[in-house]
VOLOZA-709465 format. One record per residue: x, y, z of N, C-alpha, C, O in turn; chain. Coordinates in steps of 0.1 Angstrom, whole numbers. Example, Ala and Ser with C-alpha at 12.3 -4.5 7.8 and 13.67 -1.06 7.14 Angstrom:
2
R    n_xx    n_yy    n_zz   ca_xx   ca_yy   ca_zz    c_xx    c_yy    c_zz    o_xx    o_yy    o_zz   chaine
R     132     -57      78     123     -45      78     132     -33      78     142     -33      85        A
R     128     -22      71     137     -11      71     129       0      79     134      11      80        A
END
This chain:
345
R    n_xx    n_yy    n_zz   ca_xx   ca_yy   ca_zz    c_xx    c_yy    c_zz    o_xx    o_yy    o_zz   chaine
R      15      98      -8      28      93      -5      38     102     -11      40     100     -23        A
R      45     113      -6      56     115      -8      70     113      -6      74     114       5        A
R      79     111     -17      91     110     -14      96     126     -17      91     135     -24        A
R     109     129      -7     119     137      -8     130     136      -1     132     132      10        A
R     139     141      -8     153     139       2     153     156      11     163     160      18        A
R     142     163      10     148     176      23     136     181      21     127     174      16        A
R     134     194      25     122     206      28     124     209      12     113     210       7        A
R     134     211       4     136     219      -7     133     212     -19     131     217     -30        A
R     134     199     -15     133     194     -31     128     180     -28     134     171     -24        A
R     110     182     -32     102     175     -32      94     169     -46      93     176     -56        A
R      88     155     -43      84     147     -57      66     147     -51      62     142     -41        A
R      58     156     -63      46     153     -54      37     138     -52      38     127     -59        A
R      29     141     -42      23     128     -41       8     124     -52       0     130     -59        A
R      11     110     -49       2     106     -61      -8     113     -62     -13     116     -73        A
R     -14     117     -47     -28     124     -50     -32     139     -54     -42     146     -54        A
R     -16     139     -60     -21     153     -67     -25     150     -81     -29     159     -89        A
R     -23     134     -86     -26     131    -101     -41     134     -96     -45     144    -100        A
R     -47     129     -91     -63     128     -86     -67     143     -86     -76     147     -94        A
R     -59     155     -76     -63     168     -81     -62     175     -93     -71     182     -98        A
R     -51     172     -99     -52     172    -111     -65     172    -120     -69     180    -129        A
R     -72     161    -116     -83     155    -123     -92     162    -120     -99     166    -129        A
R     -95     166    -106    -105     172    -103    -107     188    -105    -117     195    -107        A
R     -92     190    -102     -94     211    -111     -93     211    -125     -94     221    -132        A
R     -92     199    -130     -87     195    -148     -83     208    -150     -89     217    -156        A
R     -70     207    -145     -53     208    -151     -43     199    -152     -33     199    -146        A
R     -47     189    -161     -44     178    -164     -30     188    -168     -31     200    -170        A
R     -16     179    -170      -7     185    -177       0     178    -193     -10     174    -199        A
R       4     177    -195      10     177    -210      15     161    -206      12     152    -213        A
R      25     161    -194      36     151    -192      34     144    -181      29     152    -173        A
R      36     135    -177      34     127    -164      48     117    -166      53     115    -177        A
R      53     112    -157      62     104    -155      59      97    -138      62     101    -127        A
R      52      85    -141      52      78    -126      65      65    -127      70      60    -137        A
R      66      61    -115      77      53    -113      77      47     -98      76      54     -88        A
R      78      36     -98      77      30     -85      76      13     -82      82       5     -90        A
R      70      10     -72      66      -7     -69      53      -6     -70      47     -17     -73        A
R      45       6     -69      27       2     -64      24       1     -79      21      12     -83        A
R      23     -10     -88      23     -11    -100       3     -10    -100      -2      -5    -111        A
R      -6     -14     -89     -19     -11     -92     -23       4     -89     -32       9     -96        A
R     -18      12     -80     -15      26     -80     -16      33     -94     -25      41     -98        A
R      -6      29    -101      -1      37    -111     -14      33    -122     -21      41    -129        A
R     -14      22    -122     -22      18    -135     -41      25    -132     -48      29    -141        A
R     -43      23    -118     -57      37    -115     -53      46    -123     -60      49    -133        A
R     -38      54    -120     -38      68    -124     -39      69    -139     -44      78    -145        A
R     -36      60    -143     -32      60    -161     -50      57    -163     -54      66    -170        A
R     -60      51    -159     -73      48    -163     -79      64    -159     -86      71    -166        A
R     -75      68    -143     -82      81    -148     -78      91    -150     -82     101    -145        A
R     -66      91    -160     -69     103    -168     -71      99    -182     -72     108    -190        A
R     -71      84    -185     -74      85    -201     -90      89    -199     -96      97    -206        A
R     -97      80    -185    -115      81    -187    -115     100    -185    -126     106    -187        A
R    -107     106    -181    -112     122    -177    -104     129    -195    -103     142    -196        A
R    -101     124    -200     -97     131    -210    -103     124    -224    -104     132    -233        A
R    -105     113    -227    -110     109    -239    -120      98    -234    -118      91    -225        A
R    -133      99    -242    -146      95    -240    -142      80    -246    -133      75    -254        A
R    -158      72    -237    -153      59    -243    -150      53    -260    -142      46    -265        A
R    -158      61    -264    -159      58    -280    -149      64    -289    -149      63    -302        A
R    -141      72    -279    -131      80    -289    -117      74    -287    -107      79    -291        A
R    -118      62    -279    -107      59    -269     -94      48    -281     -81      47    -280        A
R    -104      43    -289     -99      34    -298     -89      46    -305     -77      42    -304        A
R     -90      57    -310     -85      64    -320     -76      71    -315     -68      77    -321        A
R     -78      71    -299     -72      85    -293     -63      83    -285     -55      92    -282        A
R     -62      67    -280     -52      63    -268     -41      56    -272     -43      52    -284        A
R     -31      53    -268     -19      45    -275     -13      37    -261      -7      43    -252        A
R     -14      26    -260      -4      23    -253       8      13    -256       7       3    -262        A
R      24      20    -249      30      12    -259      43       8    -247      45      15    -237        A
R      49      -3    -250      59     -14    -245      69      -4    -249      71       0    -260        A
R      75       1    -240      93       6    -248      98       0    -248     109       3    -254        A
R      98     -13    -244     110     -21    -248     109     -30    -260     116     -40    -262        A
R      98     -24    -269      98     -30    -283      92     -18    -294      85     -21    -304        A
R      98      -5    -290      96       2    -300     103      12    -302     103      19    -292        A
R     109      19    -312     117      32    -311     113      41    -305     101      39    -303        A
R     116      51    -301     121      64    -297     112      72    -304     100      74    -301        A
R     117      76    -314     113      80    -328      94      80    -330      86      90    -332        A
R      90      65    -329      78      62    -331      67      67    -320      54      68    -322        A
R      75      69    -309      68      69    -299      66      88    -295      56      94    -291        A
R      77      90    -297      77     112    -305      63     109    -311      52     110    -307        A
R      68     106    -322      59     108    -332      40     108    -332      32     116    -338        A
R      40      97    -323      27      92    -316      24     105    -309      19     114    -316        A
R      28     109    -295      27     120    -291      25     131    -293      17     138    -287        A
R      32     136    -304      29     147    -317      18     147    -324      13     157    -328        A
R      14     134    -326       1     134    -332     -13     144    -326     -16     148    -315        A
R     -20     146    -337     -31     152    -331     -43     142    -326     -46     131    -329        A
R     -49     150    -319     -62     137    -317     -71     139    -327     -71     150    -332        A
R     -81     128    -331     -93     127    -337    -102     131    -331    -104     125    -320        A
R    -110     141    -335    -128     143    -332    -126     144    -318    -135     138    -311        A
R    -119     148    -312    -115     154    -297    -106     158    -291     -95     152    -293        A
R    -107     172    -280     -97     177    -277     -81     171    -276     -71     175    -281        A
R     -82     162    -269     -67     156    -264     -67     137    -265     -76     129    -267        A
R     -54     137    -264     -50     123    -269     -40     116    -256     -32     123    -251        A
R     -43     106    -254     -34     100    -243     -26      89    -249     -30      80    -256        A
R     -12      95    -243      -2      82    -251       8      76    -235      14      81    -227        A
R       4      62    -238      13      58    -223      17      51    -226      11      41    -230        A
R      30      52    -224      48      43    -225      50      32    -214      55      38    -205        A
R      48      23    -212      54      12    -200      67      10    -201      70      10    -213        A
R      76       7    -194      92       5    -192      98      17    -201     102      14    -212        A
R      99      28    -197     104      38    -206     118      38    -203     124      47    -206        A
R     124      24    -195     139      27    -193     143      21    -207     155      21    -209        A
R     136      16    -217     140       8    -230     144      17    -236     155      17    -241        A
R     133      30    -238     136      44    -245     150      52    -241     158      56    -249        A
R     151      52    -229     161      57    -226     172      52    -222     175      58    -212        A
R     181      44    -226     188      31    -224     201      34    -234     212      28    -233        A
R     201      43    -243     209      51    -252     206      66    -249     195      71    -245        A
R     219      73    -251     224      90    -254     212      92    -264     204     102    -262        A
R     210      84    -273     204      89    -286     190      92    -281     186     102    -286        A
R     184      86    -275     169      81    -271     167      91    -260     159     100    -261        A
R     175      89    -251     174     103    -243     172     117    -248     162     124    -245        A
R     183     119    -256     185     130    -270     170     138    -271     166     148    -265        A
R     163     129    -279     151     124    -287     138     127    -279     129     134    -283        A
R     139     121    -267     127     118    -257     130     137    -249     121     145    -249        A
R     140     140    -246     141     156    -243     137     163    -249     128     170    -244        A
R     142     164    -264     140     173    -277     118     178    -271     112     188    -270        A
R     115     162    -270     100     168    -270      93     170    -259      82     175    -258        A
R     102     165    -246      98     169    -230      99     185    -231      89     192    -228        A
R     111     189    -235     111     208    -237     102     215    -245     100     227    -245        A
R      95     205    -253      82     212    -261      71     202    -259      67     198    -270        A
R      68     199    -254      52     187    -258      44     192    -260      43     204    -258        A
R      34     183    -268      19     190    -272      11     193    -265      10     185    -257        A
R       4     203    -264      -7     208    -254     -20     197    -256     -28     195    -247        A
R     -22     189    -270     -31     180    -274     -28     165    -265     -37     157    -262        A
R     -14     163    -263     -15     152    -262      -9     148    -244       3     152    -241        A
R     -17     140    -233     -14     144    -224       0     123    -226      -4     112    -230        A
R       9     125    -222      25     117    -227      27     109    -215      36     113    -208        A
R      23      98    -213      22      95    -201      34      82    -196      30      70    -198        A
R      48      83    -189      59      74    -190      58      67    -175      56      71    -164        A
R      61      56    -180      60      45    -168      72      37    -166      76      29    -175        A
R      79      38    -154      92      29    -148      83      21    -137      73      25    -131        A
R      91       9    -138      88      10    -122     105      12    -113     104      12    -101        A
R     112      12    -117     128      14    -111     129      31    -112     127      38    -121        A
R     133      35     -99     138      49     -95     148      58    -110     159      53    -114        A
R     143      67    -114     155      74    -128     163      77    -119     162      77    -107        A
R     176      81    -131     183      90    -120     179     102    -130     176     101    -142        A
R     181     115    -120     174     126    -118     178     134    -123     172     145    -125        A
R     196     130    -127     209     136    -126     209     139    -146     216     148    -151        A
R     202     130    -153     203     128    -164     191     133    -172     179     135    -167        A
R     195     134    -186     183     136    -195     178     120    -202     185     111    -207        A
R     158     123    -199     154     134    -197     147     135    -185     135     138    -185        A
R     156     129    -173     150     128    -165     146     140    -157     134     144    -154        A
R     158     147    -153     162     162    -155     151     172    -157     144     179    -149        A
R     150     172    -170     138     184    -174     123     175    -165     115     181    -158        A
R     122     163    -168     106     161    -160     110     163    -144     100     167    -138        A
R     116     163    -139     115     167    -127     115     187    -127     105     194    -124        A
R     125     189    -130     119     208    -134     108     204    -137     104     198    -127        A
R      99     203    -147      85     204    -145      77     200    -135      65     201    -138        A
R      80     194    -122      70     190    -113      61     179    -122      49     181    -124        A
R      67     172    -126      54     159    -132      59     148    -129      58     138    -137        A
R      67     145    -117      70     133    -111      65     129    -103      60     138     -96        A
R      62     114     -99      52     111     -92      58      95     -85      60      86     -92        A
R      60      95     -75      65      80     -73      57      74     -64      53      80     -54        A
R      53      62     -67      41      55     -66      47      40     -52      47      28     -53        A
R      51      45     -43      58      33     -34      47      26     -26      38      32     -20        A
R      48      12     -25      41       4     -15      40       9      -2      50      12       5        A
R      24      12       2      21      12      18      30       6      25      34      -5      21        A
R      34      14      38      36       6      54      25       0      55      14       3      50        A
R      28      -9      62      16     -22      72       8     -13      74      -2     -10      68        A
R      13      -4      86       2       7      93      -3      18      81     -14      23      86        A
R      -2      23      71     -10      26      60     -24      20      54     -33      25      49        A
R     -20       6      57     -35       1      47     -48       2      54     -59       3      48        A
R     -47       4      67     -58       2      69     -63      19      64     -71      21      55        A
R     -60      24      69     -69      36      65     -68      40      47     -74      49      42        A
R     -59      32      42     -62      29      30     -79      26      29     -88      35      27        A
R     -81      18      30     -91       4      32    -104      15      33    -114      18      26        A
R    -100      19      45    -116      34      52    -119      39      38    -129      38      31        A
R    -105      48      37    -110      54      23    -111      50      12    -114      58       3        A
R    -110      36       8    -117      33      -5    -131      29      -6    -136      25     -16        A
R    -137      29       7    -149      25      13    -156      39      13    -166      42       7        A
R    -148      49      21    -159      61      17    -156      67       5    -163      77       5        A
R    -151      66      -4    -151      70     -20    -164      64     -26    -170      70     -35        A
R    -169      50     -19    -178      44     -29    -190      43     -17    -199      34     -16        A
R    -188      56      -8    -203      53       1    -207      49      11    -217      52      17        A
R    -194      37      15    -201      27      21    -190      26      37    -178      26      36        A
R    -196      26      49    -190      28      60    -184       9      61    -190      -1      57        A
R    -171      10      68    -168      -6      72    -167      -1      85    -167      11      87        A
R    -166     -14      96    -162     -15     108    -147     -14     112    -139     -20     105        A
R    -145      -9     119    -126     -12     122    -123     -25     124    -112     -29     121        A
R    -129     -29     128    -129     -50     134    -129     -52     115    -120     -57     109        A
R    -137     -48     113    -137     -56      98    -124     -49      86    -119     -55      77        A
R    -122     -37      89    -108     -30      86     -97     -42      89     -93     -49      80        A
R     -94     -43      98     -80     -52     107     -81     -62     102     -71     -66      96        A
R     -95     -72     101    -100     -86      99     -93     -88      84     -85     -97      80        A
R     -98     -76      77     -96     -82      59     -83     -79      55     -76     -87      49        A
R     -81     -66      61     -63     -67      64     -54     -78      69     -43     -81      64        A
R     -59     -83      75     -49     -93      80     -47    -104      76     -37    -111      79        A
R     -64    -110      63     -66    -121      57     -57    -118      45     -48    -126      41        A
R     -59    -106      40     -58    -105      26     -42     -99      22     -37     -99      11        A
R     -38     -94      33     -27     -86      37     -23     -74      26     -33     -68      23        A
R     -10     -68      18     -12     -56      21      -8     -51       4      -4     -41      -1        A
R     -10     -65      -3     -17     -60     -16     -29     -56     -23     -39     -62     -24        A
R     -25     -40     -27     -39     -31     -28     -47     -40     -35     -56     -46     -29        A
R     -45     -42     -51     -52     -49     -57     -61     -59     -55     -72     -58     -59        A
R     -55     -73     -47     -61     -75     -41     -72     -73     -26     -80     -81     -21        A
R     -68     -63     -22     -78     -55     -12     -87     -49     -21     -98     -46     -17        A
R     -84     -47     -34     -96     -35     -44    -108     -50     -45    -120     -48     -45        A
R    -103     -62     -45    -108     -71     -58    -118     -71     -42    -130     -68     -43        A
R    -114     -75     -32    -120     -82     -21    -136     -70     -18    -148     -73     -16        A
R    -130     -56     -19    -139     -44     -14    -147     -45     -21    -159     -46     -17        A
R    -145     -46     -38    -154     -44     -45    -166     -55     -44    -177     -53     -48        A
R    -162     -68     -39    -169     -81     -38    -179     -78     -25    -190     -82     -23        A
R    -170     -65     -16    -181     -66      -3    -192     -58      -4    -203     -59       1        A
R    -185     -47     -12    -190     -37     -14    -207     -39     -23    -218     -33     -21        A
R    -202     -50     -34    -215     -51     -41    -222     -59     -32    -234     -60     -35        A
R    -219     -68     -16    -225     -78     -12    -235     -71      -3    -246     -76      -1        A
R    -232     -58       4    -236     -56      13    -247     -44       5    -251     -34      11        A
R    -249     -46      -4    -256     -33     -13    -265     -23      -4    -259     -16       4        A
R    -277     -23      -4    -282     -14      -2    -281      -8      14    -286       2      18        A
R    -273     -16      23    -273     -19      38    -258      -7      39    -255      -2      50        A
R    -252      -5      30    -239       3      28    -231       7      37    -226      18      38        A
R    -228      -9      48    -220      -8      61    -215     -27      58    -221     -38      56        A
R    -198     -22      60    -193     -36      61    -189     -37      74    -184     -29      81        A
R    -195     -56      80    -191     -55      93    -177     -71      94    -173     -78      85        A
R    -174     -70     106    -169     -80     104    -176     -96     103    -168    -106     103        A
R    -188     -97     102    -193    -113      97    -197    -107      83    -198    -117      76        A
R    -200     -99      77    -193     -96      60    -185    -102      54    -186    -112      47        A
R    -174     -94      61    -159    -100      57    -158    -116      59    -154    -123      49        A
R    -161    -121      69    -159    -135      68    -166    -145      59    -162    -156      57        A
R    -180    -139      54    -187    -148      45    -179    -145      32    -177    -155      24        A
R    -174    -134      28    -173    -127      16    -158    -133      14    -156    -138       3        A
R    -148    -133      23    -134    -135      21    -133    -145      23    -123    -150      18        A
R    -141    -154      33    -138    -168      36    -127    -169      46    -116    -174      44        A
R    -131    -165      54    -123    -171      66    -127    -173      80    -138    -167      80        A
R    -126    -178      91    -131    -183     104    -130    -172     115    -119    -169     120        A
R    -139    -167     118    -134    -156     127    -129    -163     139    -133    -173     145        A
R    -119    -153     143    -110    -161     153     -97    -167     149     -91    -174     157        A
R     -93    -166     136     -81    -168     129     -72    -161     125     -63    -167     119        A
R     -71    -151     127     -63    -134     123     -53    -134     134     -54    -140     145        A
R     -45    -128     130     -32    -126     133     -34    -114     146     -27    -113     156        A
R     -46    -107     142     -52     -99     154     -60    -102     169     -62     -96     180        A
R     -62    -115     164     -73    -124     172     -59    -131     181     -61    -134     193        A
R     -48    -133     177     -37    -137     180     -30    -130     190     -27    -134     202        A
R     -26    -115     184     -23    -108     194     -35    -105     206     -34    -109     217        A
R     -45     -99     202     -58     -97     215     -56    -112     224     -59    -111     236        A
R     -53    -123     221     -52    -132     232     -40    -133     241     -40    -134     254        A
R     -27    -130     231     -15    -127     238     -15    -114     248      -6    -111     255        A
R     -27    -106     247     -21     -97     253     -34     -96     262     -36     -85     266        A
R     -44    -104     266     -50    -113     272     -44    -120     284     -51    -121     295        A
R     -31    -124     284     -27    -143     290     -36    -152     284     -42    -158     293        A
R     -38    -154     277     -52    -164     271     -44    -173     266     -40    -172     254        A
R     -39    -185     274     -31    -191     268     -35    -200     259     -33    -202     247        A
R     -42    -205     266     -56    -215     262     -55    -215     241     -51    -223     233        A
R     -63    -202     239     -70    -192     230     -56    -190     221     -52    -195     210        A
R     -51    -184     229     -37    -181     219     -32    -192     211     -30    -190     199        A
R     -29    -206     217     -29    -217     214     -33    -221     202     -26    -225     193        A
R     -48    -221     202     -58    -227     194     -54    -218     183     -48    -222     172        A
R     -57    -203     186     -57    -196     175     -46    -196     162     -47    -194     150        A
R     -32    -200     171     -19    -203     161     -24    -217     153     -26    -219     141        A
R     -25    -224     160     -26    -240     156     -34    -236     140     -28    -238     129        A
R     -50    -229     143     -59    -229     135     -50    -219     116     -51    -222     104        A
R     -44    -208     122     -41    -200     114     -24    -210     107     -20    -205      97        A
R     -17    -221     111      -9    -224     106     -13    -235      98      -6    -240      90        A
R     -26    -239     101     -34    -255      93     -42    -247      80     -45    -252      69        A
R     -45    -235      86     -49    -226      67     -41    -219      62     -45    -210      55        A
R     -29    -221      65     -17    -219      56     -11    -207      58      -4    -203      49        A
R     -12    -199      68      -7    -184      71      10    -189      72      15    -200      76        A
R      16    -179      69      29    -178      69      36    -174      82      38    -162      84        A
R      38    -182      89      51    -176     101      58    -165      98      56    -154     103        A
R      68    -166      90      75    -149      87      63    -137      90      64    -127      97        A
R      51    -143      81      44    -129      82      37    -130      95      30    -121      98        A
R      38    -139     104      32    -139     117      35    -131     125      29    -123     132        A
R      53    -134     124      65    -130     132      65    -113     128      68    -104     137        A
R      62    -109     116      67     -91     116      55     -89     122      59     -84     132        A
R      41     -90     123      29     -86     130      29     -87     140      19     -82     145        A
R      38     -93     150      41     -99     163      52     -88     167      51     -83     179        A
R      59     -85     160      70     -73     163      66     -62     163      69     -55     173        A
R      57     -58     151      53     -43     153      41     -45     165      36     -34     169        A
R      35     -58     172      27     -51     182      34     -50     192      33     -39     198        A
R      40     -59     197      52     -57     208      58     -45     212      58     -42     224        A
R      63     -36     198      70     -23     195      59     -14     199      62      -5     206        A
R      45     -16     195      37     -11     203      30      -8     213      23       2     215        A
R      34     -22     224      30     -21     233      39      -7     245      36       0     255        A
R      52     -11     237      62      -8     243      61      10     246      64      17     256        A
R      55      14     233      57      28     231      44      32     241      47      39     250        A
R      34      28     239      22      28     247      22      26     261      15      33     269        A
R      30      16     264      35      20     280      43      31     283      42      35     295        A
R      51      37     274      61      48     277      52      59     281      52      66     291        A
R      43      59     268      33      75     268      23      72     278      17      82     281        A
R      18      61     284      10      64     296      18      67     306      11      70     316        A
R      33      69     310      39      66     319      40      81     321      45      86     331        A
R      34      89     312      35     104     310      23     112     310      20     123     309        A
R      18     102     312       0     108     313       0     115     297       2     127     295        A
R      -3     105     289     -10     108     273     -25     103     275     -29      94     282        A
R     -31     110     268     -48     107     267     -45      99     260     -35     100     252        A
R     -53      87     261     -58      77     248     -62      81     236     -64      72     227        A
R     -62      92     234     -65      94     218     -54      97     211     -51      95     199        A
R     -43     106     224     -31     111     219     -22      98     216     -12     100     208        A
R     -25      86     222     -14      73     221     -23      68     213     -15      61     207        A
R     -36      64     206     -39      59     192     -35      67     184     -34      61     174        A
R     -32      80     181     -27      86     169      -9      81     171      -1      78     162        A
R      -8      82     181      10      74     180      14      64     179      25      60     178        A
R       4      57     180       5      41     178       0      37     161       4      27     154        A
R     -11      47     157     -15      46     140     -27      36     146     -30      29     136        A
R     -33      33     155     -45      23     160     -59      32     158     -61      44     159        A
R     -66      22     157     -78      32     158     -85      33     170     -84      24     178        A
R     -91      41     171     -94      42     189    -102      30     194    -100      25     205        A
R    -113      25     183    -119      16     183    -111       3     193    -116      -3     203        A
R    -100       1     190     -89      -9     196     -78      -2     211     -75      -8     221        A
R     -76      10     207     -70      16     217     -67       8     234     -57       7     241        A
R     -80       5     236     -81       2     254     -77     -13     252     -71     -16     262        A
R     -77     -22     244     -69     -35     243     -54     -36     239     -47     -46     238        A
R     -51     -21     238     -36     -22     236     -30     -16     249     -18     -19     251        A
R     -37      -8     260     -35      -2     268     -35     -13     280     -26     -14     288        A
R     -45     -20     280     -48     -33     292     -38     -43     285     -34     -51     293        A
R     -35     -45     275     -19     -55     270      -6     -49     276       2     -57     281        A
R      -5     -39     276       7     -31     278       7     -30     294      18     -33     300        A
R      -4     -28     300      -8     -26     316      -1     -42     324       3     -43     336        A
R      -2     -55     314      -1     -66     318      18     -66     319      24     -71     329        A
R      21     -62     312      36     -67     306      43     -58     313      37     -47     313        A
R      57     -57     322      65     -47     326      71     -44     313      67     -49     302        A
R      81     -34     315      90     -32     305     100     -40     303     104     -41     291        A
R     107     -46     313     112     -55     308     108     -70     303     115     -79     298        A
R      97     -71     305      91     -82     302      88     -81     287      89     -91     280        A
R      83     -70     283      80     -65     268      98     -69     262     101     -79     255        A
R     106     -60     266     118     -63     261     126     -83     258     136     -88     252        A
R     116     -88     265     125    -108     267     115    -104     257     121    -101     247        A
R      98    -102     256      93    -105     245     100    -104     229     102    -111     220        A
R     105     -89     234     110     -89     214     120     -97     214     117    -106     206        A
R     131     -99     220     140    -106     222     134    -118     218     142    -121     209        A
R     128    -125     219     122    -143     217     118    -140     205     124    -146     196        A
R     110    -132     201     105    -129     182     113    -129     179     113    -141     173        A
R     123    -125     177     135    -122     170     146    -137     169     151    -141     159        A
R     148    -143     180     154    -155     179     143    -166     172     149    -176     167        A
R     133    -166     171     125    -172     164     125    -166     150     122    -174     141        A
R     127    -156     146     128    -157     139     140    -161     131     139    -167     120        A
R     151    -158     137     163    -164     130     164    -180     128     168    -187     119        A
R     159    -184     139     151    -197     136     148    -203     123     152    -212     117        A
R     137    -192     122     125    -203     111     135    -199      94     133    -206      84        A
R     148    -186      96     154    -184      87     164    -194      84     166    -197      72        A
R     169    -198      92     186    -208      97     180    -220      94     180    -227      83        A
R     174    -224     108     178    -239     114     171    -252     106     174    -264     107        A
R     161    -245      97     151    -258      91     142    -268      98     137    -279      94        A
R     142    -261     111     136    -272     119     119    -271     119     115    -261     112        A
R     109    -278     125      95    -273     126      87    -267     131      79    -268     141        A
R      91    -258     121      81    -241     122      69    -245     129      69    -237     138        A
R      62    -251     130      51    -257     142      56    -254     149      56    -242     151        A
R      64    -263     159      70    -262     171      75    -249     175      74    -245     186        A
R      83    -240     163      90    -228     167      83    -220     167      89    -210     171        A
R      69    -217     163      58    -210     168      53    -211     178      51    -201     185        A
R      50    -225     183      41    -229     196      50    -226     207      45    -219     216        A
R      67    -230     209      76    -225     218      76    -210     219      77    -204     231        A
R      75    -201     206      73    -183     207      62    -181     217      64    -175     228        A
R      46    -188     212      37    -184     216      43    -188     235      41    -178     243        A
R      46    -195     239      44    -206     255      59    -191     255      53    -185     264        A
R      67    -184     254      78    -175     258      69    -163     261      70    -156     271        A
R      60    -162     250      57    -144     249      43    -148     258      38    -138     262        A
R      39    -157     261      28    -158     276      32    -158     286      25    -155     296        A
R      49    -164     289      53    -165     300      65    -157     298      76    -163     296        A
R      66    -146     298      81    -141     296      92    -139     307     103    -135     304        A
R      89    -143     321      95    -148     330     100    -161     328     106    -167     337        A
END
């Protein structure tokens, strides 16, 4: 994930802390900052495990709160040499405490312009610096900025692929979308869930989607996916059941309603690019779908005119202001969406 405001002046992405690790040119200074607060906290575990051994870790690592310690103390730490091994990891959480005074700034520069080659200095926000200021300033000249922002919807899943092939193990796209859509689009908890499937399905080192359902607990046929594949079906029947089921185990309408928008927005675009003769592979890479799904978004789209797609979004959207305004029963203002977006005549 990178941020930048132009071609010229770019913040690299996280996964260059990971190259880092792997050409070990670890650097002196790191400064991450962001929302993906389990993001960041991987990167801080691997580079203390790629730089100080377990048993050195007590003597060698520091981690400290800035908002309960000087400036001064925290230099000083940094400066320090390591014990009985090359380098020392020191990591600051809320470093806006340190820097929150001229003085602290002062202080925290004085040693950004020199750091120890011993000790790799590791500063944690999660609120954007400004850039404009010391010592924010000099860490950015060094290229050791790193901002750690929450996935798009359409990111996790292939999040998901690849934390699966890191550790070996092939999943299904059905079972991709399925756990996605149960567990939705916090990593950590997608880590806690993978790791659960991952040890379940051991030696067999393929997750499918009745995996996911023993392991996550949920009913297949309850997903927000299973929702749309009926809607874009006419399955009224099915569609029906399927809301009913997913509002009685507690799924959230708001989060129903944005999953319902972005496929809509998809169908839409997908009709455009067939209307131009796109290969199917060329409209799953523009859609972010995996091909696996492709031909049920193409026979969804085939069903709906364009303007019929268009009353669709239109009714999401008044439902939604709905379920924001009126207080009335979100049951009903579901079931009336679902009976609009089947009949959009």
């Amino acid at each position: 994930m990178v941020f930048s405001k132009s071609k010229k002046e770019k913040i690299p992405s996280t996964n260059e802390v990971l190259e880092d690790l792997r050409s070990k040119k670890i650097k002196p200074l790191y400064l991450f900052y962001g929302e993906e607060e389990f993001l960041i906290q991987e990167c801080v575990s691997a580079l203390i495990e790629a730089l100080v051994p377990k048993e050195m870790q007590a003597f060698n690592v520091d981690k400290i709160d800035g908002d309960k310690v000087s400036v001064r103390d925290v230099v000083a730490l940094a400066a320090s040499y390591p014990m009985m091994n090359d380098r020392r990891v020191v990591v600051v959480d809320n470093l806006g405490g340190l820097t929150s005074t001229e003085k602290g700034r002062e202080i925290l520069s004085l040693y950004i312009n020199k750091p120890s080659e011993t000790t790799c200095f590791v500063m944690v926000m999660n609120k954007k610096p400004d850039f404009r200021m010391k010592p924010f300033a000099e860490l950015k000249r060094r290229n050791v900025v790193y901002e750690f922002l929450p996935l798009y919807d359409n990111q996790v899943p292939a999040w998901i692929e690849s934390r699966c092939e890191l550790a070996g193990v092939k999943i299904e796209p059905e079972a991709v979308h399925i756990l996605h859509s149960v567990v939705g689009n916090s990593l950590r908890a997608l880590q806690n869930e993978l790791e659960k499937l991952i040890t379940y399905v051991g030696k067999q080192r393929s997750i499918t989607s009745d995996d996911v359902s023993h392991v996550v607990g949920f009913i297949k046929g309850n997903t927000v996916f299973d929702l749309q594949n009926a809607l874009g079906e006419g399955d009224a029947t099915n569609a029906m059941m399927i809301l009913k089921r997913m509002l009685e185990s507690g799924e959230s309408p708001p989060g129903i309603i944005v999953m319902l928008t972005r496929y809509f927005f998809q169908l839409v675009k997908a009709k455009e690019l067939c209307s131009h003769n796109v290969s199917e592979a060329e409209v799953a890479k523009a859609l972010n779908v995996h091909q696996f799904f492709i031909k049920g978004y193409l026979q969804a789209s085939n069903r709906f005119s364009f303007s019929e797609l268009e009353i669709c979004i239109e009714k999401i959207r008044v439902a939604d202001l709905q379920l924001k305004t009126s207080g009335g029963d979100t049951s009903h203002i579901m079931e009336m969406l679902m009976y609009s977006l089947l009949h959009p005549q």
